[in-house]
N, C-alpha and C positions, 0 to 999 in steps of 0.2 A: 556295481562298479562300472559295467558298461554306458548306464545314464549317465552317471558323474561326468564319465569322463568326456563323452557327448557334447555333454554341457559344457566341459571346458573348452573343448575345440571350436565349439558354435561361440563362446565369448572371444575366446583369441582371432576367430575369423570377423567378428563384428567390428574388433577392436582395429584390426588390420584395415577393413574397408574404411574403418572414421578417418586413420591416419592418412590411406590413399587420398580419400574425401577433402583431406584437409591439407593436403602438397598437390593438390587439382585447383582446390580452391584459393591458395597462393599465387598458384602460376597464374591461371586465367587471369587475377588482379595485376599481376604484374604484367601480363600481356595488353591489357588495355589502358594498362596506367601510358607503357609503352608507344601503344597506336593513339590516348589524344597527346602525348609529349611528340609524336612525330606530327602528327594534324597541326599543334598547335605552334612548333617550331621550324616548320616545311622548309627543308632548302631550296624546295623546287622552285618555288613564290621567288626566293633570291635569283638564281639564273635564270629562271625568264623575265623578272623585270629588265637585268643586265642585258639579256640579248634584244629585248624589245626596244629600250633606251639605245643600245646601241645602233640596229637599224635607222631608229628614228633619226639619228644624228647621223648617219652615212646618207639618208637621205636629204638631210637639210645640205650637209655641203655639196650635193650633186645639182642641187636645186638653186640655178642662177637669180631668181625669185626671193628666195629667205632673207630677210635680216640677217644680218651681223648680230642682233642683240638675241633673237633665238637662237643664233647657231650658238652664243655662247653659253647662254640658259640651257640647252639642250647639253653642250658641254660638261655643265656643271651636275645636272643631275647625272648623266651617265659615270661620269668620274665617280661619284657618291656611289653605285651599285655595284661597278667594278670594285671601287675600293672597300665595298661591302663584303662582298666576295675572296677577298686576298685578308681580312679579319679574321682571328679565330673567334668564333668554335666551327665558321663557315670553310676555313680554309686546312683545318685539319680534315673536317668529312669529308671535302673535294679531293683529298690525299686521300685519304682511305678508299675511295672508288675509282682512285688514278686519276684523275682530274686532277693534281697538283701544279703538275709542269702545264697545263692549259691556261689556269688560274694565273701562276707567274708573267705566262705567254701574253695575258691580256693585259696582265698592269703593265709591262713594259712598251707595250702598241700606246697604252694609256701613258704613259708618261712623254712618251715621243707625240703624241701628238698635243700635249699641255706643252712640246716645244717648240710646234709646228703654227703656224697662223691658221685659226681655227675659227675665223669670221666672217674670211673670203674665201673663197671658189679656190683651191687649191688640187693639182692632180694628186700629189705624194700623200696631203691631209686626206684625200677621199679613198684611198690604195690603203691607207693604215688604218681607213675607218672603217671596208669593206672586210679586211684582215680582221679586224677586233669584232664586227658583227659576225664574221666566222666561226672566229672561236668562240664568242659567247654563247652563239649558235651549239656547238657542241656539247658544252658543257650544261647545257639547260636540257640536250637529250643526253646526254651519260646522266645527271642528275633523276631525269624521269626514270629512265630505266634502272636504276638502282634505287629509288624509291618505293617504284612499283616492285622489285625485288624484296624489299624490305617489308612492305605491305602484307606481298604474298606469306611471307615466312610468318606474319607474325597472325595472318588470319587463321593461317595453318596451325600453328601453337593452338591459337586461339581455339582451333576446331577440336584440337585432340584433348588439350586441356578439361574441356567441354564433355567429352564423349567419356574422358576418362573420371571425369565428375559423378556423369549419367550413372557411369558403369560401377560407381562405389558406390553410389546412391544404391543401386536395384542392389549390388551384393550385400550389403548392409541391411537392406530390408530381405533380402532373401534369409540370410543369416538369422535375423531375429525371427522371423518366421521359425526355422526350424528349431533353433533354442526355444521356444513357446512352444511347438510342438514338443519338445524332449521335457519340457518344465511339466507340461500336460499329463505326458506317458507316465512322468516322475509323480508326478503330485496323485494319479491315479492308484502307481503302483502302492503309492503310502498309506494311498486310505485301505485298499484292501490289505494293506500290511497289519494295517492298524486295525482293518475288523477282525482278521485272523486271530491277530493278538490278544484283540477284547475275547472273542472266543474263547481262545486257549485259556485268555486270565477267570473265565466265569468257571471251566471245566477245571481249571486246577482248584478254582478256591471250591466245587465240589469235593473235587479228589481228597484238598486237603479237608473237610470238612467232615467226610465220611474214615479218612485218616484219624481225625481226631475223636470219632464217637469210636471207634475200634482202637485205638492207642488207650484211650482211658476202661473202655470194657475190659481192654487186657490189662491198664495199670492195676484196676480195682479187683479184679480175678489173682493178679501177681499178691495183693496189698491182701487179700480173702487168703490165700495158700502163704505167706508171710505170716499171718496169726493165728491160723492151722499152724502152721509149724514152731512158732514162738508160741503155743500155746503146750504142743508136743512136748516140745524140748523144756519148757518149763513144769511141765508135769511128771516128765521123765527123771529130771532132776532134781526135785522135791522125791521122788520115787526112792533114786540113789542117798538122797542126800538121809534119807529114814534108815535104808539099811547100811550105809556108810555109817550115822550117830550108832546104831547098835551094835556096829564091832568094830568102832573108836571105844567105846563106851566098854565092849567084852573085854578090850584088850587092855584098857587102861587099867579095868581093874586086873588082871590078870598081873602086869606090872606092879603095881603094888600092895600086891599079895606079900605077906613077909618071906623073910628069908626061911629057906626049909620048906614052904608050902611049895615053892617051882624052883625047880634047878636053874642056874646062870644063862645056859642055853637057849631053854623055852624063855625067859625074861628078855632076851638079846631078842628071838624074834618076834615077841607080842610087842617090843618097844620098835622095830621095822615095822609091825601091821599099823600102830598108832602114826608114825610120823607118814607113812603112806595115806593112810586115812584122813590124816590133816590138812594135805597135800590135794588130795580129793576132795577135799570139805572148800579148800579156798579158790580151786578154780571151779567145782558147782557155781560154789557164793559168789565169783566175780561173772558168772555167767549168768547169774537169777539176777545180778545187781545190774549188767546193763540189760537183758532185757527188761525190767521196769523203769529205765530209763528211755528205752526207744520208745515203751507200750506209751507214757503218759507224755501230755504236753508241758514240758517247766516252764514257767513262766516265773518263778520266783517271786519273792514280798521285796518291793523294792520299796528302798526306803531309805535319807539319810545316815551315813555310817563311816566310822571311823578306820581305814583298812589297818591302822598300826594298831589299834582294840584289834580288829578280825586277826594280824599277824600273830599278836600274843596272847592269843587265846592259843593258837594253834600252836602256837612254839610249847605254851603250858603243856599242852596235852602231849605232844611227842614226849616232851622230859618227860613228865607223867608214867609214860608206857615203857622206855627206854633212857632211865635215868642214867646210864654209863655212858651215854653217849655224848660228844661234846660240840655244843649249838651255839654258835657265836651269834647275838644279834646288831648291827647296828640301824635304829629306827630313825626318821623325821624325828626334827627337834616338835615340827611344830603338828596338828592334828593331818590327816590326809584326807579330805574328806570328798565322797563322791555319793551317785546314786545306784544300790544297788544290795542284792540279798545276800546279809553276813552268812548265814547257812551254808550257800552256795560257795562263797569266795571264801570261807575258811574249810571247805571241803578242796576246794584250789591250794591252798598251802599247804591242807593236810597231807595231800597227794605228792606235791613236790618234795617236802619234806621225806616221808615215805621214803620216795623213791630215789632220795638223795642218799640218806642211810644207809639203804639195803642196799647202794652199788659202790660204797666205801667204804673201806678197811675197817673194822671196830674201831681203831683209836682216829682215824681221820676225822678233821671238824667238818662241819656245814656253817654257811654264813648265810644271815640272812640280813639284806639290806634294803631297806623301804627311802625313798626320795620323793620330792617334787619335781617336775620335770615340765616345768613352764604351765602350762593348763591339764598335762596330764599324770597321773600316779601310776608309779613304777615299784615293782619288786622284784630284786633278784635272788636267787639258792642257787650255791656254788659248792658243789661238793671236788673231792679230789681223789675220783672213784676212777671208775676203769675207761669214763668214757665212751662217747659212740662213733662207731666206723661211719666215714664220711657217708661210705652208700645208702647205710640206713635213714639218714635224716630226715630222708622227702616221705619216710613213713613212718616215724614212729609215733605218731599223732592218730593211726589209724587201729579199728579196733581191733586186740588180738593180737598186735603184731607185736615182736619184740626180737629185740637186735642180736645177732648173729652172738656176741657175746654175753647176751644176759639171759642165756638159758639156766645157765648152773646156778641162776637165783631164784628163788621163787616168786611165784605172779601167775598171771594169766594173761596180758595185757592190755588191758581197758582203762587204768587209772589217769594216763595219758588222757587216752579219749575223751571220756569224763573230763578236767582238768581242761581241755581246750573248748568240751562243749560249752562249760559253767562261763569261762570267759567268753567265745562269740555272746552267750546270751545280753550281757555287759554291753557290745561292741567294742570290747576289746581284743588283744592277740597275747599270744604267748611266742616269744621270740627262746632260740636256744644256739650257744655255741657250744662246741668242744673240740678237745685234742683227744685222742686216742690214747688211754694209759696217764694220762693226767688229772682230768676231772672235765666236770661240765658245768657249765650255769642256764638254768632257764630264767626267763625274764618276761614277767610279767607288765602289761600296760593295757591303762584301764584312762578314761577320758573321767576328769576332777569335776567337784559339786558344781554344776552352771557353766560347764562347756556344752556346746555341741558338739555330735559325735564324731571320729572323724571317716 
């Protein structure tokens, strides 16, 4: 942060010096543009020619000697300078250094003597002409001396101008000087940044390296004590499931033993040890039936297939098992056809179905309805059962688990499980709504023969 900001100070001070650099380098032009407009517009050239010319013409008329025709030539140029002199832009500057009323003073000597006999030897002509080389006289030194004022002032500009140039100059290269020094320090600290960093990145990709030979030593130790244990529990339960069938098997017969051989009491409880024992036999069974579903890998026979054949096949066999019961279906007019293993996906309805049933009144219907649905196949089972509590719904997809009100039914809960594995295997999903005390619909989608998956 301290570099940075360095860096920004040393730009802002370079940028500060170019600016100085560049209202130095203004002025200086303007100061000399100044000094050749004064060289080359000199007023001083005007009042000294004026007072020279005039001289010369005070001397012609003192001078019994001179023509008439130079004293008038002389005349006439002096009038010209004089009258040069009372011109603007000459007679504005002569006002600006107070020379105005001098300037006046002479044209009016000048015009008196344009009144005066200016050919001959006159004493008044020579008194107005001594008068006017006077004043021109003056005004050609007020002119110097405010020239050479004006000089000064602007050599002086000229000088600071100059110095003040010099001096943006060196700050400017001082400046960049120390920004290249801070660029230096910066560009330094980056590379040792950056070998630090390559360091760190070689030591982590060890770390993670040796990470991942010890994450999988443990997944595969976890994955070794997982089939230890699923082999346990599967031995265990073939163990029970031997002496559970032998007194389901006592008890049944014991139940229907005739009348006379067991009194009504022992009957009532050998018919409790059976329905217990049944009870036992189906959560064993759903617990031997997903472990050989975790044990193996399904990959299913996949293969073109008709899902409304798969639906009523499986509608047949419910009626089949549970002919009281009442199954409404309606199917696709037209085939549904996808790719994928009928085995599997009428184990998927068998299970909905199932479980549509057992959480509905005896006389409550189930519907089942099969669609197209643009490139993908759809089937929904709507029963009008007891429903799942909102909270349950982010799990009852999970195995074992089952909702806070479908205890008092029987299960174990895997069929779910099952039922969503058989579909991912597909790439498809199983979608479900419900109301609590109404019913539920799950909803089956599967991607049709010749789509991609989505």
């Amino acid at each position: 942060m301290t570099v940075t900001r360095g860096t920004f100070l040393s730009a802002v001070t370079i940028l500060a010096f170019l600016i100085l650099a560049a209202i130095s380098m203004v002025w200086l032009v303007a100061v000399q543009r100044a000094l050749q407009q004064e060289l080359a517009e000199s007023n001083l050239w005007a009042a000294s020619q004026a007072e020279r010319e005039s001289l010369r013409f005070s001397l012609l008329l003192r001078s019994a000697e001179a023509a008439a025709e130079d004293r008038a030539l002389q005349f006439e140029i002096l009038f010209s300078r004089i009258d040069l002199l009372a011109t603007n832009p000459q007679r504005a500057y002569f006002a600006t250094i107070g020379q105005g009323a001098a300037v006046d003073r002479a044209m009016a000597l000048l015009r008196s003597l344009d009144a005066a006999p200016v050919t001959e030897p006159d004493p008044d002509s020579a008194r107005l002409a001594a008068e006017l080389a006077e004043v021109s006289r003056g005004i050609a030194i007020a002119t110097y001396l405010a020239e050479r004022r004006t000089r000064f002032m602007l050599h002086d500009r000229e000088h600071r101008a100059t110095n003040l140039l010099t001096a943006s100059v060196i700050g400017a290269v001082l400046a960049g000087l120390a920004m290249a020094t801070l660029l230096i320090r910066r560009t330094r600290g980056l590379l040792r940044v950056r070998t630090e960093l390559e360091a760190h990145q070689r030591q982590l990709e060890r770390t993670i390296a040796d990470r991942t030979v010890k994450l999988r030593e443990a997944l595969g130790a976890e994955r070794r004590a997982k089939e230890v244990y699923r082999s346990f529990v599967v031995t265990v339960a073939h163990q029970f499931r031997t002496s559970l069938s032998i007194i389901h098997m006592t008890a049944q017969r014991q139940v229907r033993r005739p009348e006379g051989q067991i009194d009504a009491e022992m009957r009532l409880r050998f018919s409790k040890i059976v329905d217990a024992a049944e009870r036992l036999e189906r959560l064993i069974g759903g617990f031997l039936e997903t472990a050989a579903f975790q044990k193996r890998d399904i990959e299913g026979k996949r293969s073109r297939v008709d899902f409304n054949a798969i639906a009523s096949v499986a509608v047949a066999q419910t009626r089949a098992t549970q002919p009281d019961r009442k199954i409404d279906c309606d199917f696709a007019a037209d085939p549904l056809l996808l790719d994928g293993d009928a085995v599997l996906l009428e184990q998927v309805v068998l299970i909905l179905l199932s479980n549509a049933l057992k959480y509905s009144a005896p006389t409550g219907p189930v519907q089942v309805t099969t669609w197209k649905d643009g490139t993908l196949v759809r089937c929904s089972i709507t029963d009008v059962g007891c429903g799942i509590p909102e909270e349950a719904m982010g799990a009852i997809f999970e195995p074992y688990y089952r909702a806070p009100n479908a205890h008092r039914f029987p299960g174990v809960g895997v069929g779910l499980s099952l039922a969503a594995q058989f579909v991912d295997l597909h790439g498809g999903r199983i979608d479900v709504t419900s109301t609590l005390g109404e019913g539920t619909t799950f909803s089956v989608c599967l991607q049709g023969w010749g789509s991609n998956p989505a």
